[in-house]
N, C-alpha and C positions, 0 to 999 in steps of 0.2 A: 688660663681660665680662673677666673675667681672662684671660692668655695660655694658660691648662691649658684646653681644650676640657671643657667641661661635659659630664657621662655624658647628660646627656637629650638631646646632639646626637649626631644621626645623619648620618654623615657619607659623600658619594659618590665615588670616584674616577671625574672626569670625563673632564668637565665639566657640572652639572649641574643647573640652576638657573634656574625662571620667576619673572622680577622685571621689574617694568615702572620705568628709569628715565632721566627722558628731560631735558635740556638746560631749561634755562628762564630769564626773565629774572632779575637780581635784584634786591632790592628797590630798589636806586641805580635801575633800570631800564637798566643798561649791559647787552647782550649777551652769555652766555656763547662759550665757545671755536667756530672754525668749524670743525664736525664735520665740512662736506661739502666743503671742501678737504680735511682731513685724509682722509676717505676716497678721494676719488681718488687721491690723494699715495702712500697705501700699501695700497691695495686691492688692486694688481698683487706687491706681497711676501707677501699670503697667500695660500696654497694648502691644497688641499684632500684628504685621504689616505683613502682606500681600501684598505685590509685585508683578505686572505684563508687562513684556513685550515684544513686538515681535522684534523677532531676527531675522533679514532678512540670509538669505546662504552665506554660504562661499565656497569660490573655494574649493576642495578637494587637503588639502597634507597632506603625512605623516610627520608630524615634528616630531623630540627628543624630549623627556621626561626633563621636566626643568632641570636642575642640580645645580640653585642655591640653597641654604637652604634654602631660602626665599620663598616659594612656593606659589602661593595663593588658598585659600579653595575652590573657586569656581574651580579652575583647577582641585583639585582633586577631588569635588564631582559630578562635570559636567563633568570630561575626557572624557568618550565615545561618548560628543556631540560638542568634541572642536575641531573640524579640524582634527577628525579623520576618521568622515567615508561622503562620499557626502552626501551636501545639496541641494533638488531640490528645496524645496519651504520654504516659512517664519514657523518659527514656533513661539508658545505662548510658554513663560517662566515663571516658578512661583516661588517664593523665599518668606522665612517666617525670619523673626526677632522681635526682642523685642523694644521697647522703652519705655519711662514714661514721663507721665504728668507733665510739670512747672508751671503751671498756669493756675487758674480756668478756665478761658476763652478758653483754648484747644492748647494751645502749647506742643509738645513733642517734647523731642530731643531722638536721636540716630544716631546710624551710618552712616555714607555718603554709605558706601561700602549694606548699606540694601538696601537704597532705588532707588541708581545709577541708571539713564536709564531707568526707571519705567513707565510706561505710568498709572498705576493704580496706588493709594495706597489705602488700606481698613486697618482702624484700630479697632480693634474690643477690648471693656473695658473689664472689670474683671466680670459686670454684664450681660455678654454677647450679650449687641448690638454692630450692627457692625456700624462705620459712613466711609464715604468717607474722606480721606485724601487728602491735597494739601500740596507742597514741596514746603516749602517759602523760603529756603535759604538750603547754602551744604559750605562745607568748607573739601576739596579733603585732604590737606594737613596734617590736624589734626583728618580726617574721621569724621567728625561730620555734621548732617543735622539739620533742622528743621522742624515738620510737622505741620500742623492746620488743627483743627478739630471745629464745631461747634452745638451747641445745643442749645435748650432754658433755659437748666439747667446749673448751673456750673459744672464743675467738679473737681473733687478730686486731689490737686498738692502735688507731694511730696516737703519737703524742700530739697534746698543743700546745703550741711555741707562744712566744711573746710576740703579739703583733705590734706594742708601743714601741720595740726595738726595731720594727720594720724600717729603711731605709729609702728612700725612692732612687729607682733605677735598680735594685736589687731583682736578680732572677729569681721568680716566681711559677710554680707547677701547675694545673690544674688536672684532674683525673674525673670524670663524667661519663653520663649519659646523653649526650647533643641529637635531640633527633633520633633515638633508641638506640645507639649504638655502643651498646657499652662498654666500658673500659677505654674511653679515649683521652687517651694521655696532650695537654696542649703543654707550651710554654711562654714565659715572655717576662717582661719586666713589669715593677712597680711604678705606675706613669706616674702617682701621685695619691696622699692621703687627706683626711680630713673633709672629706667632698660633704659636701649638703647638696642633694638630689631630690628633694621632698618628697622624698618617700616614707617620712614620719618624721616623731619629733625629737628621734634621739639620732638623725641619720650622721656620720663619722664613716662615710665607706673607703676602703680601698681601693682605688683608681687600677684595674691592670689591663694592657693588651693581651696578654693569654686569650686565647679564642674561650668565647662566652657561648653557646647557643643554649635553643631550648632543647632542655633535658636536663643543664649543667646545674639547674636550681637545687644548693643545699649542697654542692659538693664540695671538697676541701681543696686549699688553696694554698699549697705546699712552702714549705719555702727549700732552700739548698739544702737546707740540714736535715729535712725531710718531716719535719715539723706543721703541723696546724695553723698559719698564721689569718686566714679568712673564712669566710662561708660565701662560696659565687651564690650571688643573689641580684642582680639586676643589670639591664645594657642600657645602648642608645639606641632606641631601632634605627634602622638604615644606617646605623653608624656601624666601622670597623672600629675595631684595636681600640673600642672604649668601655670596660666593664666593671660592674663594682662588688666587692666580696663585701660583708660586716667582719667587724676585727676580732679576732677569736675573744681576746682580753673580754668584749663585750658580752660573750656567748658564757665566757667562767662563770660570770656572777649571776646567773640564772639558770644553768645544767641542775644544780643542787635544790634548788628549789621547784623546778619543774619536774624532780627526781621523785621528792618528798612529798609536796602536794599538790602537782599537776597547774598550778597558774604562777603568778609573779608578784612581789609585792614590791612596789615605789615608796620610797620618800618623797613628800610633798611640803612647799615653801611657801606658797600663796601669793606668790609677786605673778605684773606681766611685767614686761620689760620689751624694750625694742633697742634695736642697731645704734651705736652709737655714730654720729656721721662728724668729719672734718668742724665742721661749724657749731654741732654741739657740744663736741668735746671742748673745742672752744670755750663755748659759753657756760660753762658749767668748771674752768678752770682746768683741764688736763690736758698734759702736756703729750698723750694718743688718744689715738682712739680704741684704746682695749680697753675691755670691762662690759660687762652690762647692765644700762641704764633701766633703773623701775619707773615705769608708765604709772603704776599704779599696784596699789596693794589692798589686796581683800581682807574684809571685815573677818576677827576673830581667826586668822590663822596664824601658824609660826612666826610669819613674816611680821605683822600685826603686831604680835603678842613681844616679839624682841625690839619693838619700835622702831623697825625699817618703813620709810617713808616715799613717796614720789621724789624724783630727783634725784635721789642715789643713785650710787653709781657702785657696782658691785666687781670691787677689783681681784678678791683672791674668797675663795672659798674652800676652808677647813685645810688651808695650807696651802692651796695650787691656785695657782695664778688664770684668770679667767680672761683672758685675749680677747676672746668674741660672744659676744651675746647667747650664741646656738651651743655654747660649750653647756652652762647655767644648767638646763635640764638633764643632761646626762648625770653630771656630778649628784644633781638633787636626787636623781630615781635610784643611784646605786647607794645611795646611805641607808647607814639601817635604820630603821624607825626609833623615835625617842632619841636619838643620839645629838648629842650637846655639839652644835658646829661653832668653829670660828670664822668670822666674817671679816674681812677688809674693805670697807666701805669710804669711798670720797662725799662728804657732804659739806654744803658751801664753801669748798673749794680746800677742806682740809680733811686726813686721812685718819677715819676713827675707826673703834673695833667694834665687834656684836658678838654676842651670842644666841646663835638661834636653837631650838630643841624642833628638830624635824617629826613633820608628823607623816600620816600614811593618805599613800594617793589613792583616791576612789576612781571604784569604774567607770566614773562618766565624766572625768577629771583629764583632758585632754594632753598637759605636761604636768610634770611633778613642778616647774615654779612657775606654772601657772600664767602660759604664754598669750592668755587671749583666747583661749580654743576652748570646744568644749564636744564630747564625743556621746552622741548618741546610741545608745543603742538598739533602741525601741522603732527606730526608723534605719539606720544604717548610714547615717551620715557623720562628718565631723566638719563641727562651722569653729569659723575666728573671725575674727573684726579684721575689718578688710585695712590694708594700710597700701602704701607704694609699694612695699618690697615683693608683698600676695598681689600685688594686682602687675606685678610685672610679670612674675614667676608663672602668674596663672595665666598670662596673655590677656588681661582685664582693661579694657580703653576707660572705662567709668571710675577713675579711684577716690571716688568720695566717699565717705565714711558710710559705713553698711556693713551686713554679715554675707560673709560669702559661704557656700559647700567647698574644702579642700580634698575632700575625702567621700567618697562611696563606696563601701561595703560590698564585694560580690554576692549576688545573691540575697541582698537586704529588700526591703519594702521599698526604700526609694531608687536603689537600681530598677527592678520589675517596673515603677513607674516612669522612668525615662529623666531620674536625675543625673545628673553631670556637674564633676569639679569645674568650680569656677563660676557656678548659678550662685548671681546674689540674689536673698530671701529677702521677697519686698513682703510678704503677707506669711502668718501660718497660722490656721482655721480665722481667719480674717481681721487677725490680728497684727500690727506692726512694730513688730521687735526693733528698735536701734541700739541694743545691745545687748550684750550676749546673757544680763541678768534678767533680762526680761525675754528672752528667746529660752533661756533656763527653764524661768518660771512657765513657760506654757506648755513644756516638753514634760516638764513634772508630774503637771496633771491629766498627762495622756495615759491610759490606760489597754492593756495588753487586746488587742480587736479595734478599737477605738480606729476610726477614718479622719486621718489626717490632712487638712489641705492646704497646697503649698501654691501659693504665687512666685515664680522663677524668672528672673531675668537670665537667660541664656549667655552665655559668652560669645554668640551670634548677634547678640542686642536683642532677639522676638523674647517675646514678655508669656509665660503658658503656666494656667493651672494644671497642678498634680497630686492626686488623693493616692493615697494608700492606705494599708490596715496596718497598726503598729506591732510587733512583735512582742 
């Protein structure tokens, strides 16, 4: 399977996944890893998270059934309570997830998507007391939270390992909550890394058969040495033996910052860039197709300002080598602000250098280099200029150039109105955006109440107006 997630996978934010896979001899007849050391070892650093909160009603519509592959797990575990049948009054909601301890003192991380919206958290340890949880920081983009917990005793931290050094086929632990059951220990291998799942835009997950279910969301992803190497955070639905962790290395460079001030801060480039294919690399003189190529660059940003142009082709950034396009935004969000980068850059067919001074990515700034995308939040959406590779991913028959919805917000203004990933934006307040600065500029002057209305072409092909009130 190539790293672009295939449109016929449907994909859950969990954790989500029935796979049966279990330790065995191997053919030498040498014993695999001992799993039941390992579980006693770190069965005491994972814990257990309970979630609650009240969901005020919503208007009564019948909406269509998502039709992007991209589904999310709450949709379909909660269907029958989402805008399908009238709400008269608020109701309580309860949600269970996993997370584990980092540190004696009572920090746990796990998933942003467990704790979302929570009015309660209770985390209950291995030795089964329960303590209250507080949400000291969330980071939407890369789904990761942070929770604190306190005692008079220490408690029990796992360490985390290096997941760059992870291997594929390498035995790998999982320890969760599947279905409330807690403390259940899975196992299985490393199927594969580097996955792009579009589930954002720094996605890099961990491919494992280890059984995934729901519950497992935010739990630790062991490895032999008994080490931290993931965060279980998404499956296949209806698929077995396919699930995906984030790689710890990713979760380092934001514990400390979500520690300190509760959000996250990116480096931003100002380029989009797209896939470089066989025939471009071609044209453009390279001898692969690794790097990623700038579509374009924005007025007055870093990219701009160190005279990177359309056409380039971006081969190594600040010392590491850029393979694929999707790599570009991870590199850019983890640098620190102001920091003086070096570039390796192909231009008319010969290899020169840059220096770029990175600046800071804003809230409504979709990737740090600036992929096309742009993320609302006054409505709960995130739109990009629609190309081939979004209109495969999304299962999109229309791929002429347009803005599409890749992203809806649980619980946003244009969820409650019955938006869905994969609605291209022909009209908003009856205006026609063809691209994303002038989809910007309208979204700009929408104001907190303000009823916004949305002309939708469905991923069905039916064409529907949808108003909301902005946030």
């Amino acid at each position: 399977m190539s790293r672009n997630a295939s449109s016929a996978l449907r994909l859950v934010v969990v954790g989500i996944v029935f796979s049966l896979s279990i330790p065995s001899l191997s053919s030498a007849g040498t014993a695999g890893p001992d799993f039941v050391e390992l579980a006693k070892r770190l069965k005491p650093t994972v814990v257990n998270i309970r979630t609650a909160k009240v969901v005020k009603p919503r208007p009564y519509q019948q909406r269509p059934r998502m039709q992007s592959p991209f589904d999310n797990f709450f949709e379909d575990f909660f269907g029958q309570f989402n805008g399908q049948m009238p709400q008269q009054r608020p109701r309580r909601e309860q949600s269970l997830g996993t997370g584990f301890i980092i540190s004696p003192d009572g920090y746990i991380l796990t998933n942003n998507h467990v704790v979302n919206g929570a009015d309660e958290v209770m985390v209950k340890l291995a030795d089964g007391r329960e303590i209250k949880g507080e949400i000291k920081g969330a980071d939407e983009k890369l789904d990761l939270a942070l929770i604190k917990i306190s005692d008079k005793e220490k408690f029990p931290a796992a360490e985390l390992g290096d997941s760059d050094a992870l291997e594929v086929g390498e035995w790998v632990m999982a320890i969760g909550n599947p279905f409330g059951l807690s403390q259940t220990v899975t196992a299985g291998i490393v199927s594969a890394k580097g996955r792009v799942i579009g589930n954002g835009p720094y996605d890099d997950f961990i491919q494992t058969d280890a059984s995934i279910n729901p519950g497992n969301s935010g739990g630790p992803l062991f490895s032999v040495q008994g080490r931290v190497v993931g965060i279980n955070t998404a499956i296949i639905a209806g698929g077995q033996g396919i699930g995906f962790a984030i790689p710890v290395n990713m979760a380092k460079g934001i514990i400390a910052q979500l520690r300190e001030s509760g959000k996250v801060t990116r480096g931003y480039l100002g380029v989009r860039f797209q896939p470089l294919t066989a025939d471009l690399a071609k044209s453009f003189g390279l001898e692969s197709e690794k790097g990623a190529l700038i579509a374009s660059v924005e007025k007055d940003t870093p990219a701009d300002k160190a005279g990177l142009k359309a056409g380039d082709v971006i081969l190594e950034y600040d010392g590491k080598p850029v393979n694929e396009g999707n790599e570009l935004p991870r590199y850019v969000a983890a640098t620190p602000i102001d920091k003086k980068v070096p570039l390796v850059v192909v231009r008319d067919g010969r290899k020169q250098e840059f220096s770029v001074v990175i600046g800071l990515l804003k809230g409504d700034d979709a990737s740090p280099a600036g992929t096309g995308g742009t993320e609302s939040e006054k409505l709960g959406i995130t739109v990009k200029e629609l190309n081939s590779e979004l209109a495969t991913r999304l299962n999109i028959k229309d791929s002429k150039a347009g803005l599409v919805v890749t992203e809806v917000k649980p619980g946003s203004p244009a969820e409650e109105a019955g938006t869905v990933p994969g609605s291209l934006i022909v009209e908003i307040n009856g205006q026609r955006p063809d691209s994303l600065e002038k989809y910007s500029a309208v979204v700009t002057k929408i104001k907190k109440g303000d009823v916004v209305r949305l002309l939708l072409k469905r991923p069905d092909g039916s064409i529907h107006y949808v108003a909301m009130k902005s946030d």
